[in-house]
Structure formats: C-alpha cells, structure tokens
C-alpha positions as YAML, in Angstrom:
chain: A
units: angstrom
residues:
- id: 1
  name: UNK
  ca: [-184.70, -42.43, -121.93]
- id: 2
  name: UNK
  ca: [-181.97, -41.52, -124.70]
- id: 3
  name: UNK
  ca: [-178.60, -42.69, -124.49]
- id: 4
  name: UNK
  ca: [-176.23, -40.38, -126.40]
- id: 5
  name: UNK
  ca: [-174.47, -42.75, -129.24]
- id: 6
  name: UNK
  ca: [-171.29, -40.76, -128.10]
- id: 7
  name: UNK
  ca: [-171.64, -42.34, -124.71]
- id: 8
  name: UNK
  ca: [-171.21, -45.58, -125.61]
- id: 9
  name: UNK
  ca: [-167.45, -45.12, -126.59]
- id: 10
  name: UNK
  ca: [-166.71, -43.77, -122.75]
- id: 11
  name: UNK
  ca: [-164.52, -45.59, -120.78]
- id: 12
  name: UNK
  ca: [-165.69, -47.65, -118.18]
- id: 13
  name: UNK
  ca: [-164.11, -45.98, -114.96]
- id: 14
  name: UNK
  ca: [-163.99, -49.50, -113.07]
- id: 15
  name: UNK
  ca: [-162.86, -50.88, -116.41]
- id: 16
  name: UNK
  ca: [-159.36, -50.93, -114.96]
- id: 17
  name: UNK
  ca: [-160.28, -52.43, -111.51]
- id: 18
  name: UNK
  ca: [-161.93, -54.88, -113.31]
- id: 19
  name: UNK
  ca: [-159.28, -55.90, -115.35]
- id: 20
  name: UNK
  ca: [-156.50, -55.28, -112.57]
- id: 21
  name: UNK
  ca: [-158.69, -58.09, -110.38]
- id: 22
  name: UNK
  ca: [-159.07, -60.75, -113.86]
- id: 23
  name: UNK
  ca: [-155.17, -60.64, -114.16]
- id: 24
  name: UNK
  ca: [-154.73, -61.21, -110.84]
- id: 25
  name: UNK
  ca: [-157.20, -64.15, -110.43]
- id: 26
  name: UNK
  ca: [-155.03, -65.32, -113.52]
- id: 27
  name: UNK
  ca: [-152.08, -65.05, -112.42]
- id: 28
  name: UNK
  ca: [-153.77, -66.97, -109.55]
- id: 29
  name: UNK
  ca: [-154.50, -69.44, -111.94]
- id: 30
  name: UNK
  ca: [-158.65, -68.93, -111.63]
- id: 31
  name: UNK
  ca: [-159.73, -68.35, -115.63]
- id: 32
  name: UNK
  ca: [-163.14, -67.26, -116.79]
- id: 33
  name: UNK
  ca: [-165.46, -64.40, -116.32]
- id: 34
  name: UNK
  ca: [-166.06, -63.68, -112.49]
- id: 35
  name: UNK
  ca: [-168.76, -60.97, -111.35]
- id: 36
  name: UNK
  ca: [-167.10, -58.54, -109.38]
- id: 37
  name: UNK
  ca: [-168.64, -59.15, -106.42]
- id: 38
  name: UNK
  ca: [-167.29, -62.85, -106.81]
- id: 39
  name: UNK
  ca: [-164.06, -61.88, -107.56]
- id: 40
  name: UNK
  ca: [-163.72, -60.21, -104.73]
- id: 41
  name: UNK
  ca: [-164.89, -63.31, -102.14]
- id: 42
  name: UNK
  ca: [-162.67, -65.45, -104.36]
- id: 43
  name: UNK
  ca: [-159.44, -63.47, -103.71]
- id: 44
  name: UNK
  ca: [-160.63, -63.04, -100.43]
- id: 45
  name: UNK
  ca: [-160.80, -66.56, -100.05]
- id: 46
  name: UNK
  ca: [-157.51, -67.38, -102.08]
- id: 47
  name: UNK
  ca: [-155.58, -65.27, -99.49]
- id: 48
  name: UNK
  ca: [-156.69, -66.41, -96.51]
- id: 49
  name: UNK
  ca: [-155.97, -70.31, -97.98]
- id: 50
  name: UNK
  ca: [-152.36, -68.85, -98.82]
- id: 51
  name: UNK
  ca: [-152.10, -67.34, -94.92]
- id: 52
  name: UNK
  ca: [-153.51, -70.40, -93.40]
- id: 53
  name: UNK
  ca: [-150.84, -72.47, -95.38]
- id: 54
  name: UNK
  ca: [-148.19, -70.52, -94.39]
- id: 55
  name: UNK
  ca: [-148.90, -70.35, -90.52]
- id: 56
  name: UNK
  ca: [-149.26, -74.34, -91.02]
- id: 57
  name: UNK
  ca: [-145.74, -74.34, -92.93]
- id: 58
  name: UNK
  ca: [-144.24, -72.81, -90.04]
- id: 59
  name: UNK
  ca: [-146.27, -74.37, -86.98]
- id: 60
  name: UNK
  ca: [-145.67, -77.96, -88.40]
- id: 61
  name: UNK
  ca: [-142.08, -78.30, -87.35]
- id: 62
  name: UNK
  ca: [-142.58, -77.14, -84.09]
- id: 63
  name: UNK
  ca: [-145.15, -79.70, -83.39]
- id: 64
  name: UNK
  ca: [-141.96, -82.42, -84.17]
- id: 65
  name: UNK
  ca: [-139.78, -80.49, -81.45]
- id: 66
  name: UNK
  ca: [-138.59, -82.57, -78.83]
- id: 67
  name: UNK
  ca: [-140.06, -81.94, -75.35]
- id: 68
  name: UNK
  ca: [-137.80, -79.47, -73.96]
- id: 69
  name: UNK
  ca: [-136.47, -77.63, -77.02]
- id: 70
  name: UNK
  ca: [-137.99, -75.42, -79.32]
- id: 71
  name: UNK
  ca: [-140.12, -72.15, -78.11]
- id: 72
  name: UNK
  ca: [-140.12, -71.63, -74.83]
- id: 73
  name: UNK
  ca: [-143.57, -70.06, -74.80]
- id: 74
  name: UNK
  ca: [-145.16, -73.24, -76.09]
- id: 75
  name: UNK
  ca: [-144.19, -74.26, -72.61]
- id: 76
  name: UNK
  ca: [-146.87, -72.35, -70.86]
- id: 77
  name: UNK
  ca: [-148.00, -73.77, -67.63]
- id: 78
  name: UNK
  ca: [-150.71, -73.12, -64.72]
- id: 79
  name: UNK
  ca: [-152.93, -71.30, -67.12]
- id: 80
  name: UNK
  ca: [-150.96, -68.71, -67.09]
- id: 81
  name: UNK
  ca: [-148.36, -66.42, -69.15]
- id: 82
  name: UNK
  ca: [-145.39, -67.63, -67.60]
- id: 83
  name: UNK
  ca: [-143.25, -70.17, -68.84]
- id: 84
  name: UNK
  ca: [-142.66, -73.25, -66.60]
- id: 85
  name: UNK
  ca: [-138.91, -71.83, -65.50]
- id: 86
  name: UNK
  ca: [-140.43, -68.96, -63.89]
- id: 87
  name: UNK
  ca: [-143.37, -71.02, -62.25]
- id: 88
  name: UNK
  ca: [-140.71, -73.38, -60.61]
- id: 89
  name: UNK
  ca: [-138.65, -70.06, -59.36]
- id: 90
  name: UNK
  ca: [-141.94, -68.88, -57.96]
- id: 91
  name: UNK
  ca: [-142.53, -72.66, -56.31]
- id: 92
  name: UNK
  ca: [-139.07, -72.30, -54.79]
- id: 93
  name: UNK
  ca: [-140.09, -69.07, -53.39]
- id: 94
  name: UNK
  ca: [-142.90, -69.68, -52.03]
- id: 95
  name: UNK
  ca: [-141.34, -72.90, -50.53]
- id: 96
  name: UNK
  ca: [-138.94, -70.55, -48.71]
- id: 97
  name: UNK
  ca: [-141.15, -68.44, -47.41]
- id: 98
  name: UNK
  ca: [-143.27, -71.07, -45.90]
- id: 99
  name: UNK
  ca: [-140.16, -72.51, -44.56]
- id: 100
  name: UNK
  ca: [-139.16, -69.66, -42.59]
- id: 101
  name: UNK
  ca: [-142.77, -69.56, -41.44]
- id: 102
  name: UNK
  ca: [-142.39, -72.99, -40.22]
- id: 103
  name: UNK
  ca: [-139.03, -72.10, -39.06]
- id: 104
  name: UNK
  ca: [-140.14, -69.04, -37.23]
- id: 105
  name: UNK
  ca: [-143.40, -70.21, -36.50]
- id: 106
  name: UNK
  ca: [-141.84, -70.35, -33.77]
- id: 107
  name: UNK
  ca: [-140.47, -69.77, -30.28]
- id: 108
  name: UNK
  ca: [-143.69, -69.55, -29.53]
- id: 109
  name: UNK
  ca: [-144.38, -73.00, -30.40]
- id: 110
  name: UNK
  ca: [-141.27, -74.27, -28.16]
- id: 111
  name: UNK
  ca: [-142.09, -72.01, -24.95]
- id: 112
  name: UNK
  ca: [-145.78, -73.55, -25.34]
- id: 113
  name: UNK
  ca: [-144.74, -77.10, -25.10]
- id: 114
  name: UNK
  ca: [-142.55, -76.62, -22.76]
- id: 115
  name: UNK
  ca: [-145.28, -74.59, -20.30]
- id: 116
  name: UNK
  ca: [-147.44, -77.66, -21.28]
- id: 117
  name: UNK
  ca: [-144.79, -80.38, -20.44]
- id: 118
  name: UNK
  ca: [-142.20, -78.99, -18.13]
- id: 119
  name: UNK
  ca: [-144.75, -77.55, -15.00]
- id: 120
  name: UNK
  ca: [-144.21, -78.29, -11.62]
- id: 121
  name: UNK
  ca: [-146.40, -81.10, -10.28]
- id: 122
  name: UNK
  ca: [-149.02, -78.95, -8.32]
- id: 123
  name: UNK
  ca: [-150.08, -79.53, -5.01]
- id: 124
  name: UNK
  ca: [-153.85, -80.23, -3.28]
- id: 125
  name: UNK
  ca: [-153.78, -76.78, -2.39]
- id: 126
  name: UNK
  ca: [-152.85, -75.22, -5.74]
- id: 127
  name: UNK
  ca: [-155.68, -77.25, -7.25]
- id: 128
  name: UNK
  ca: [-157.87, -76.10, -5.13]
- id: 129
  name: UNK
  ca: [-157.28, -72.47, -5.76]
- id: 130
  name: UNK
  ca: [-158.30, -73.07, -9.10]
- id: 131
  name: UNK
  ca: [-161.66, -73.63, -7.94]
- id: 132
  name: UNK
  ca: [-161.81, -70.19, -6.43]
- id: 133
  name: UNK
  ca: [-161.36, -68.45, -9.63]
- id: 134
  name: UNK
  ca: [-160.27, -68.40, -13.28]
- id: 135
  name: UNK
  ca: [-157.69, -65.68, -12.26]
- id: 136
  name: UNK
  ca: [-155.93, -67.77, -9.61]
- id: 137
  name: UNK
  ca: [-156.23, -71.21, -12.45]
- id: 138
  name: UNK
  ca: [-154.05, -68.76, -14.95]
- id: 139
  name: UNK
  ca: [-151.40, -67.67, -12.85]
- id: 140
  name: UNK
  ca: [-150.42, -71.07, -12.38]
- id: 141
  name: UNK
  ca: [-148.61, -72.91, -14.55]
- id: 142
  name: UNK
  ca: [-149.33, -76.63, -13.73]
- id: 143
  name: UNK
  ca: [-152.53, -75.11, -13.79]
- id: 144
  name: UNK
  ca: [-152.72, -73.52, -17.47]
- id: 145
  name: UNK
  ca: [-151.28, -76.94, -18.32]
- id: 146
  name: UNK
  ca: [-154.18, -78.92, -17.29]
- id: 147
  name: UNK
  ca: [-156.64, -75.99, -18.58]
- id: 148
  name: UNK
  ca: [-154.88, -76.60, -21.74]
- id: 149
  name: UNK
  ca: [-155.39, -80.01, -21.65]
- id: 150
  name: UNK
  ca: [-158.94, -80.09, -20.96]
- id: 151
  name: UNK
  ca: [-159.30, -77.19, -24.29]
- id: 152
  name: UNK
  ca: [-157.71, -80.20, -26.53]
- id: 153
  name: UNK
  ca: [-160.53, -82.44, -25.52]
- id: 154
  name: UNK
  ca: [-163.22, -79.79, -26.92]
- id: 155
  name: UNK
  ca: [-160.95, -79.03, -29.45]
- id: 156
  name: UNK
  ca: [-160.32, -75.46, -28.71]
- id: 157
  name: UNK
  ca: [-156.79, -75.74, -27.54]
- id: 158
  name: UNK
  ca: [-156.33, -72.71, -29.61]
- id: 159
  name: UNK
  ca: [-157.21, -70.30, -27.05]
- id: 160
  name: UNK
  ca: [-154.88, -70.78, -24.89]
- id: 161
  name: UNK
  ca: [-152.26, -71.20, -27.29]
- id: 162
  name: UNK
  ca: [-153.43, -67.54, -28.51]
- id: 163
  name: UNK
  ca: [-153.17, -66.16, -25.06]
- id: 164
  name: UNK
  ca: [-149.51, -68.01, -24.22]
- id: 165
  name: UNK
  ca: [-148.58, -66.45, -27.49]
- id: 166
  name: UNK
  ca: [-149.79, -62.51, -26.92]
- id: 167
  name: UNK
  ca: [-148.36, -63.33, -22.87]
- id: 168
  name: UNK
  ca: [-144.95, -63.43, -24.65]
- id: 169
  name: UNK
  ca: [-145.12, -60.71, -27.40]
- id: 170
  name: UNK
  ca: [-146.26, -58.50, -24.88]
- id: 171
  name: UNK
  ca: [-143.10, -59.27, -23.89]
- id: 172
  name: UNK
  ca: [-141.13, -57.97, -26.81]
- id: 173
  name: UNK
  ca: [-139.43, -54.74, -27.48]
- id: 174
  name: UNK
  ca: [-137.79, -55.10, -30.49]
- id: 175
  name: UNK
  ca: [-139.14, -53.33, -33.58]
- id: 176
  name: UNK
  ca: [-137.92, -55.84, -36.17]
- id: 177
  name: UNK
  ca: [-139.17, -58.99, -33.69]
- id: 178
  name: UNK
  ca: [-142.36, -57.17, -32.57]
- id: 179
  name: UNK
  ca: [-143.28, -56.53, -36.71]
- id: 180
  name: UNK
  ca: [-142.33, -60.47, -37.43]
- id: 181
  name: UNK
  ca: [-143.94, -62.45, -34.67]
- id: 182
  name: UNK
  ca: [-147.19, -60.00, -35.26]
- id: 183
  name: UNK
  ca: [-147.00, -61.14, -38.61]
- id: 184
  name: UNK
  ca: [-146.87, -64.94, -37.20]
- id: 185
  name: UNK
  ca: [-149.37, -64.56, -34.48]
- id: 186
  name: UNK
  ca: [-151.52, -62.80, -37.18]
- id: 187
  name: UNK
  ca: [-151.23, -65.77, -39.58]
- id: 188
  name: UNK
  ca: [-151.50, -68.19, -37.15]
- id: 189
  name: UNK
  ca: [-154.80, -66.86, -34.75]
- id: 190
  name: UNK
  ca: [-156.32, -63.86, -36.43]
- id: 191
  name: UNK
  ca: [-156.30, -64.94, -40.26]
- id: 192
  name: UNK
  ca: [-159.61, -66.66, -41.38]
- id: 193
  name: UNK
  ca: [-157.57, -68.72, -43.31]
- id: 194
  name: UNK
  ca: [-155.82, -70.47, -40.55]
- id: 195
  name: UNK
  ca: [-157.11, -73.79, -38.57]
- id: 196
  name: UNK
  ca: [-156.25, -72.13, -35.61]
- id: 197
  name: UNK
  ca: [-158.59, -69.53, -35.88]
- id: 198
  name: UNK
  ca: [-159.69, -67.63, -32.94]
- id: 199
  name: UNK
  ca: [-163.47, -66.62, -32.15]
- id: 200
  name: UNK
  ca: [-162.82, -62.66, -32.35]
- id: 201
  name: UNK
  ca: [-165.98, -60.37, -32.89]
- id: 202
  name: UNK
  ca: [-165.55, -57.40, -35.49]
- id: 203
  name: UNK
  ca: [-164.64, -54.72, -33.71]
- id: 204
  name: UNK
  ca: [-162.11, -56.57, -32.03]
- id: 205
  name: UNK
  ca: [-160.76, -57.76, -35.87]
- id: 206
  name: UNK
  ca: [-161.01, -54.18, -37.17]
- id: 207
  name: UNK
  ca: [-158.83, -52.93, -34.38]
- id: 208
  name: UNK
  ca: [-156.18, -55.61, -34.91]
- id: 209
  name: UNK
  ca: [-156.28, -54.86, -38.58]
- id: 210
  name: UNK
  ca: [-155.41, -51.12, -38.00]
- id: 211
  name: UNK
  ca: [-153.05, -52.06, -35.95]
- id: 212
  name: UNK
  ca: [-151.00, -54.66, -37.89]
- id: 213
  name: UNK
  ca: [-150.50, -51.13, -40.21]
- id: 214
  name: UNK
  ca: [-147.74, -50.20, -37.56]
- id: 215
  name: UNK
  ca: [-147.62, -53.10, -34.66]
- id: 216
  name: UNK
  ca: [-146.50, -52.67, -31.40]
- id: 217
  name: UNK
  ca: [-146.70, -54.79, -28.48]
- id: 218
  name: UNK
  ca: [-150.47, -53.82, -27.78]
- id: 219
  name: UNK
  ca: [-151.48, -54.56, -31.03]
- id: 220
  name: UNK
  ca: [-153.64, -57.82, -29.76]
- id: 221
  name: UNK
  ca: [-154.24, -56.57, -26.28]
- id: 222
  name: UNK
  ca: [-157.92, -56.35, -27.35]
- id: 223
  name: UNK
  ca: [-158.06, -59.96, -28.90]
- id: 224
  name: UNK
  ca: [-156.15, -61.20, -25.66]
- id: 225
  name: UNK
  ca: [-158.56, -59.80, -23.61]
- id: 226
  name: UNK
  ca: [-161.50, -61.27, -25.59]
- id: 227
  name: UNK
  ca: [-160.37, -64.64, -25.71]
- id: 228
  name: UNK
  ca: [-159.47, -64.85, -21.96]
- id: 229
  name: UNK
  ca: [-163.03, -63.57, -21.30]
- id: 230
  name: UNK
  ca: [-164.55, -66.63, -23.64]
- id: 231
  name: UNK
  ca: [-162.50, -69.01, -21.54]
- id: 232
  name: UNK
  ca: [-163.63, -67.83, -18.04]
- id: 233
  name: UNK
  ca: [-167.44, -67.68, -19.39]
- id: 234
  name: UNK
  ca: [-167.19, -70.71, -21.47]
- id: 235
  name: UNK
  ca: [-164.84, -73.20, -21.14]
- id: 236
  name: UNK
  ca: [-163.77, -72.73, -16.94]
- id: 237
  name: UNK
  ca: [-166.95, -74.13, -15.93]
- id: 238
  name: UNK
  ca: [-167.00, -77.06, -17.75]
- id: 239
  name: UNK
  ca: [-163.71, -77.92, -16.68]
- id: 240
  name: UNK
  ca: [-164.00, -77.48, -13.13]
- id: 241
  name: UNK
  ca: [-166.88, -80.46, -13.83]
- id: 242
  name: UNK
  ca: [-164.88, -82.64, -15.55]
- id: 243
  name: UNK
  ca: [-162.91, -85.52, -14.87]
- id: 244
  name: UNK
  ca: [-159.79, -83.87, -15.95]
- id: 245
  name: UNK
  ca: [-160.08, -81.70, -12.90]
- id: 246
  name: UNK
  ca: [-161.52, -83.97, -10.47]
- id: 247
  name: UNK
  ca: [-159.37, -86.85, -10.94]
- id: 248
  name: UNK
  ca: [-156.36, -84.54, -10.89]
- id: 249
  name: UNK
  ca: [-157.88, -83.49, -7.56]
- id: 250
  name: UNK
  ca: [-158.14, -86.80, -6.51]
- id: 251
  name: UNK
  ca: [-154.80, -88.72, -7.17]
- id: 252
  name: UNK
  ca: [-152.54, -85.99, -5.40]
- id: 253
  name: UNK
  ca: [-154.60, -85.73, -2.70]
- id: 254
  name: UNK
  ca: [-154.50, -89.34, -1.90]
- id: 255
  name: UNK
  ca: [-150.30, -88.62, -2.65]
- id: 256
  name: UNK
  ca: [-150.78, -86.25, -0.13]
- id: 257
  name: UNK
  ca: [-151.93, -88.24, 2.24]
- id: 258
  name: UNK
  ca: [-149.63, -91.59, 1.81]
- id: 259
  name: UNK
  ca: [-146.77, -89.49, 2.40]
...
C-alpha cells in the first residue's frame, strides 16, 4: 500500500482533542504521555475524586450538628419521608381518634352493664320459663343477665353484647347517630380486626358491607338474626345444663319457700 508523501503533512483531525485533553490533565497536574483511551478514565476518575470531595466538604459539618438543629430532613423517622414533627402530629391524631372511639365506644357499653348489673332479681317462675324456650330466656332481663353470664364462662360473651348492641341501634333514628354508632358496632363486632369478633358467615358479611355504604337502622338486622340463631342452637342448651342455671334455680326457690 502507498502512502502519498503529501499525506504525511495532514493534520491530525483529533490532533486538537488530543491536545485539548494533555492541557487539561496538566493543568490537573498529571504530566506525561497518556493514550487516549487512558486519558479519558483518568479525567473520568479525577472528576469524580473532585465530586466526591466536595459532597464530603459539605456533608462533614452536618455530621457535627447538634441533635435537633441542622436539616430537618436528616430527621427522618418510621422509615418513612416524613420528618419526625409531622409523625408526632399524625401520633396526636390518631390518639384522638381512638379517644373518641373509646369515648364513644360507647352508650352501648354503659346500657350493657347496666342490663347486666341492674336486673330485677327473678323469680322461680321466671326461671322456669326460661326452660320453655330461648324466646321467653331473651325477653327477660334478669334472664339475658345470667345468659350473659354463662357466655363469659365459654368466652363468647360477645354475642350477646352484639345483640344488646343492634337491640338499641335498631332503636335509633338519627342520621348522624345511626352513621356513627354503625361505624362503632362495625369496629367493634363485624371487623376481623377486633377481639370481639362475631362468627358471621359471608353472605351475611357481604350484606353488612353494602350496607355500611349508606347505614340505616337495618343495616345488621341480618347479623342480629344470625347470631341470635347461634345462641339458641349452640350455647342455650348448654346452659340450661349448667350449674349457672341450676343453682340459680335452686337458691330462689328455697327463698321462695322460707318466706
């Protein structure tokens, strides 16, 4: 292959790149003959140990701050991208919130305790009748508090509490107390989440759920229903066998008779 002499005096187009990237490795203070391709890494590498110096330069001081001062988004908390101020606002609100619950949580609460601790003493008769049916047990009041407290020894107290509770919201005809205490009952007997978790099947659940969209005071008639067939089938047996019943059956029957 011939090379034209003339050639040889051409200009080297990446003559000037070249010598654009020696002057700046010099004025870099890096001196000798570098490959291009090295010259390139080494710049490469020379400005990324400038960067990292300066992010250092300007991270150090903040790593002397005082706790408390300095950038308030080095105080990120939680895992999360909000600073601690607006965590503790959100712990206060939440607070609140489950204070009212408590708060609210309820009348229903207070009317229980007292149908569980205020009821007329009832008589040998009245206990009796209870016998006869699970109907006749309900409608009484001494004896939905003895019911009640036979549930608490199998630990399903929750029933009746359910049932006292949809007996009273049934009750209800305000729109803005119908809308809360469904929220509360909902919390409290229908949510998964909750201790006091009632045994509801699906479509029973499904209904309630539509329902909580706009509630009214039918929304748990279903769930009422449900849970007042469970105790007849399940529980009203048992307790017409225990000692609960009986011995209530005995001492005021031998009352009875001494007076």
């Amino acid at each position: 292959m011939r090379i034209d002499k003339n050639s040889r005096s051409l200009k080297n187009p990446y003559a000037n790149g070249c010598n654009q990237g020696k002057e700046y490795l010099l004025s870099l203070g890096i001196h000798g003959e570098i490959p291009m391709g090295s010259e390139r890494m080494e710049m490469r590498k020379r400005q990324m140990s400038v960067q990292q110096e300066s992010v250092a330069g300007t991270t150090a001081p903040a790593q002397n701050e005082q706790p408390g001062q300095g950038n308030r988004g080095s105080n990120a908390c939680c895992f999360c991208w909000c600073c601690c101020c607006s965590c503790s606002c959100l712990t206060v609100r939440n607070e609140d919130r489950e204070e009212r619950n408590r708060r609210a949580s309820y009348d229903f609460k207070a009317e229980e305790n007292a149908d569980f601790e205020e009821s007329p003493k009832p008589t040998a008769e009245e206990i009796l009748l209870w016998g006869q049916s699970f109907d006749k047990l309900m409608q009484c009041p001494s004896g939905r508090s003895a019911f009640r407290q036979f549930l608490r020894t199998e630990f399903s107290e929750e029933n009746m509490l359910f049932w006292l509770a949809c007996e009273e919201f049934s009750k209800e005809t305000n729109k803005s107390s119908i809308e809360e205490k469904a929220r509360i009952i909902y919390e409290d007997y229908i949510s998964i989440l909750s201790p006091k978790e009632v045994s509801l099947d699906s479509r029973v659940r499904e209904v309630i759920n539509r329902n909580m969209l706009e509630p009214t005071s039918h929304t748990f008639d279903d769930a009422q229903l449900q849970i007042y067939t469970l105790m007849q089938r399940d529980s009203y047996p048992r307790f017409m066998n225990s000692p609960v019943y009986k011995n209530l059956l005995k001492t005021v029957s031998e009352e009875s008779v001494e007076s």
